[in-house]
N, C-alpha and C positions, 0 to 999 in steps of 0.2 A: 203650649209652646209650638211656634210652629218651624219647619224646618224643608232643606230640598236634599233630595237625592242624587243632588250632581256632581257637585263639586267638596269643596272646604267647608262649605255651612254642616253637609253630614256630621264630618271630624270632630268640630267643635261644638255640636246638637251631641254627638255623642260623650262628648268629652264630660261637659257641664253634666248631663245627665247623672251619669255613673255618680261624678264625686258629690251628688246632690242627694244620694241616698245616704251619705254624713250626715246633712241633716233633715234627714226622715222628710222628705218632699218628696209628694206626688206629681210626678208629670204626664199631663195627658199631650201627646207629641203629634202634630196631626204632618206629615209627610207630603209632598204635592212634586211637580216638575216631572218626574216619572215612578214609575212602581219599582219600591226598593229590591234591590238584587237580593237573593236567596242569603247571600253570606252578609249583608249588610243588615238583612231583617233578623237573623241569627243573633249575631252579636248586639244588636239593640233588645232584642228579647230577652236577653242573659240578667237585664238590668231588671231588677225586683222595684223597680219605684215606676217603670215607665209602661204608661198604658198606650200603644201606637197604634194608630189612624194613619192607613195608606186609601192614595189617589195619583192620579195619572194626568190631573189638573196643571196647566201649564200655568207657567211662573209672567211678573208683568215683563221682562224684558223678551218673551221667548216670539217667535212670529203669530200677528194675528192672533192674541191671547186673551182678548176680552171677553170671551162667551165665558170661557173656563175662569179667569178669574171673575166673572160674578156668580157662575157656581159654586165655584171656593169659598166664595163669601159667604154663601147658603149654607155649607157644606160645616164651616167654621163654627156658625152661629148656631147648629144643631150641636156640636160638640158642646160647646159652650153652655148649652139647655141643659147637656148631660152631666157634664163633668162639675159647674158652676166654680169654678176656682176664684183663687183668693187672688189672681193677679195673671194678667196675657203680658206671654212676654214673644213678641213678632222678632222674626227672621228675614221677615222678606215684606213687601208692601202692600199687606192685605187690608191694614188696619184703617181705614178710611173712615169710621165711625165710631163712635164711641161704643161699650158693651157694658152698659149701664151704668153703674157708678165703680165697677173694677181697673184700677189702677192697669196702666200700659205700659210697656214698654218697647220701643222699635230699638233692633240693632242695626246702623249702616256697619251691614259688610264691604260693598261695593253698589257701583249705581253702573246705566251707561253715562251719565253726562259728566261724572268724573274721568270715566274709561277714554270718553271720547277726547276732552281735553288733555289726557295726558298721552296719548297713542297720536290721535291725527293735530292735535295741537290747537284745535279750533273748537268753536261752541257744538255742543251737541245741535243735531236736524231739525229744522221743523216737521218733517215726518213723523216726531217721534216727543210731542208736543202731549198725547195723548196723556202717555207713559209719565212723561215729566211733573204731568198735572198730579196724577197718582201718588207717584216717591213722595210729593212737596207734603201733599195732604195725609197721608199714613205718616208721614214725619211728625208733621203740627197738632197732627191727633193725638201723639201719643202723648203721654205724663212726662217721658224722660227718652231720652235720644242716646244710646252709647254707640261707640265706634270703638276699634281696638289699637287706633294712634290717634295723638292730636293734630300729626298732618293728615290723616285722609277725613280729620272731624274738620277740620279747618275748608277744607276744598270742599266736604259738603254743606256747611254752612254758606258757602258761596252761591255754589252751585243751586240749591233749594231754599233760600233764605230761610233758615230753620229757627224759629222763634219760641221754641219751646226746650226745656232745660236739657243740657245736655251733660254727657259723663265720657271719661276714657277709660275704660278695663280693658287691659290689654290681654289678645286670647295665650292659652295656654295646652300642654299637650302632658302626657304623664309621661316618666320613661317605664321603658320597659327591659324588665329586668329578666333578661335573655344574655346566652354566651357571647362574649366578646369576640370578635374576629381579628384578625390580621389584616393590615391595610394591605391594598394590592394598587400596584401604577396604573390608573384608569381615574377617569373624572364622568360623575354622574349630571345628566339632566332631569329636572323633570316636568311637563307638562304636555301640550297639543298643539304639535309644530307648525298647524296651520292658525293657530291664535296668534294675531298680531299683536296682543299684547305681551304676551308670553314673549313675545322676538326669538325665539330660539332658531330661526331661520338664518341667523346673525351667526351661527353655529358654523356653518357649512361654509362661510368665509375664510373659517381659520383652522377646523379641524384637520384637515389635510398637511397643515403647517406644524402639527404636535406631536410632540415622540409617544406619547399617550392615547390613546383611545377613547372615545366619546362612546357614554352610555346614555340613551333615554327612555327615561319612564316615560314611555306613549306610544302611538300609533303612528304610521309614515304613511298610511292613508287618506287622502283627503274626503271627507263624509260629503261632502257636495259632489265631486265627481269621480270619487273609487280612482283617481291619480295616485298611485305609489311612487315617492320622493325615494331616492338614495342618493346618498352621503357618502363623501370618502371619509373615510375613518371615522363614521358613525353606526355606532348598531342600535338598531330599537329596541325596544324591550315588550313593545306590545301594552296594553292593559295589564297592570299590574293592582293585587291584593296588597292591602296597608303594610300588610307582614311583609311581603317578597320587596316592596318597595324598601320598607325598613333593612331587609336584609341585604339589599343594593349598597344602600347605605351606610352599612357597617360594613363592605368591604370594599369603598369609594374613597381615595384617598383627599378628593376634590370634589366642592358639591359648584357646580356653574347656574348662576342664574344672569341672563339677561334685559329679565322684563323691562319695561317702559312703564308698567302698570301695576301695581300691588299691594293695597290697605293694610298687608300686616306682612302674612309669607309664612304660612305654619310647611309646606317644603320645606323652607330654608333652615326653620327650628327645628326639623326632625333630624333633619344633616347635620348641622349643628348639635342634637345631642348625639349621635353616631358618631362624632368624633372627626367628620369633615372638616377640613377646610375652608370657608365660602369666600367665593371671590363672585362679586354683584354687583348689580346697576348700583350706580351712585344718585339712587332719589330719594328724596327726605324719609319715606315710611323706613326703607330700607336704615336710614342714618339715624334715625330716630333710635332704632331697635337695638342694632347691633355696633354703634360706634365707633370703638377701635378698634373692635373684634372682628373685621373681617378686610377685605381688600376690593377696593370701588375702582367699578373704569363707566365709562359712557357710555350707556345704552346703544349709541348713535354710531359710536367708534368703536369695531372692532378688531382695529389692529392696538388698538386699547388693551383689550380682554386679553387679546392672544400674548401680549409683554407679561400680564399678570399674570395669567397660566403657567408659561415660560419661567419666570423667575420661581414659582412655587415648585412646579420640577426639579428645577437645578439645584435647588439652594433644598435638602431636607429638614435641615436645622429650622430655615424658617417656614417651612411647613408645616413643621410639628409645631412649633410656637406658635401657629394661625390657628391650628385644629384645636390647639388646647385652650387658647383665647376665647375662642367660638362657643367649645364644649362649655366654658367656666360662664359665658354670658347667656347661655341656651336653660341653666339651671334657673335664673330669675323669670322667666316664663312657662311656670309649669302650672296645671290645673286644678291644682289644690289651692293656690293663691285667686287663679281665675273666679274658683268658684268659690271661696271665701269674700272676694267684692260682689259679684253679683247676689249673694243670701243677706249682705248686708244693704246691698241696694233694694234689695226685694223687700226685706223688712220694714228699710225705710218708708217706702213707696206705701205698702198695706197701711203702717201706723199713722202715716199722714193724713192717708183717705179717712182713716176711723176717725182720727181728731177733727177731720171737716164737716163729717154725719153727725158729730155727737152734738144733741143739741144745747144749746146755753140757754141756762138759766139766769135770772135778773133778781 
């Protein structure tokens, strides 16, 4: 399996793993995009089934990546020599070739040319023509294609004309069974205020207008030019640990997301089982997921957002009846079921190849 050390793919590399020592599977994890943090290789260490392979090999969307990823590819295929498994199951878009007759499988998490059609509204670049060639081919290579909605499977099937069989397992997260807190009057964010998908920029329109407080999980730093952002009535929160995030979260009466962009939202699901309220962009993945369970305004409109915020405020009654809506829909996406369909797709996958190799007799 292969995974990155950046973002969401970790969470959900982790997640799978853990609940896959259920049933007695070995994972060799090989790690790439950057060298995992001290506390991240810890808690992947803890897992008695997972063999990990770190590298500092950049991923295909990162700048100028293609040296490293045809090392990765080297890098891969040495593993592969070693470990020989019974099935590649890709994270990201390394899979450009077949690895002999072992069953595939690619996850779309996210791509650019979806990011870029839903953020700037238009066709992804020709700059970026290289890249595109790559996702399509690691797609069509693999056996089986899963995504974790049928709208963000849908916009890739577009986007890469994907020709090859595809699935929806939708990701999952465990809770954790930790003390309950007290809600306190504050509304959390979370992501990288300079991500224009994120939109959390759309923040600073209206926090100043709320009797409430903004929290965000991130940096008010910009990593291009060391510019520090402030907010009125925003406080950062800086890099936070999964824990101290969670623990945000159990004392967040309101979880705010604004994105434009988002294939699933494991944020949104952890606030949501925290006990949040979610008030979110009104895009299909988001509507897909959580339904009636939470409260949508316009990405685009943020005197939108600030009316929903506002009414959640004032009104506690229907707060709590958002927060416990959320909580009660947050419980059908947990990772025991996650990892329940992936061991049966995994199965499927191995027995099919076997039935192909066996030869017939006449």
């Amino acid at each position: 399996m292969t995974t990155d050390t950046i973002g969401g793919v970790w969470v959900y590399s982790y997640e799978l793993c853990k609940e896959l020592q259920n049933y007695d599977v070995e994972v060799h994890l090989a790690a790439m995009g950057a060298w995992p943090t001290e506390a991240q290789e810890e808690k992947m260490r803890e897992l008695k089934n997972v063999i990990l392979y770190k590298s500092e090999f950049k991923l295909e969307w990162m700048q100028d990546p293609w040296e490293d990823v045809e090392n990765a590819n080297k890098w891969l295929h040495s593993i592969y020599q070693t470990a020989k498994p019974d099935l590649i199951h890709f994270n990201n878009y390394a899979g450009v070739e077949k690895y002999d007759d072992t069953p595939m499988i690619t996850v779309f998490h996210s791509c650019i040319s979806t990011w870029w059609q839903a953020v700037k509204y238009t066709a992804i670049p020709e700059e970026y023509h290289t890249y595109s060639q790559i996702v399509q081919e690691a797609l069509n290579t693999s056996d089986l294609v899963v995504a974790p909605t049928e709208a963000i499977l849908e916009k890739a099937k577009h986007a890469h004309q994907i020709t090859a069989e595809t699935r929806v397992i939708s990701n999952g997260i465990s809770e954790i069974n930790s003390e309950e807190k007290e809600k306190e009057p504050f509304i959390l964010c979370s992501g990288r205020i300079w991500d224009e998908g994120k939109n959390l920029l759309s923040i600073s329109k209206i926090a100043k207008d709320l009797s409430w407080p903004v929290y965000i999980a991130g940096n008010n730093k910009n990593p291009n030019t060391d510019e520090i952002l402030e907010m009125e009535n925003v406080h950062f929160l800086g890099s936070l640990k999964p824990e101290e995030v969670r623990d945000w979260m159990k004392r967040a009466s309101i979880f705010v997301s604004p994105t434009k962009y988002e294939p699933f939202g494991l944020a949104a699901l952890e606030a949501a089982m925290e006990g949040c309220a979610l008030v979110i962009s009104d895009i299909d993945t988001f509507q897909e997921i959580w339904e009636d369970s939470a409260i949508y305004f316009d990405p685009e409109n943020s005197e939108e957002a600030k009316e929903a915020i506002i009414k959640l405020i004032e009104n506690p009654e229907l707060l709590h009846a958002f927060a416990e809506k959320a909580k009660d829909k947050s419980a059908f996406y947990n990772s025991k079921k996650m990892t329940a369909a992936y061991f049966g797709l995994y199965h499927e996958l191995i027995t099919r190849k076997k039935v192909e190799q066996k030869p017939v007799t006449v």
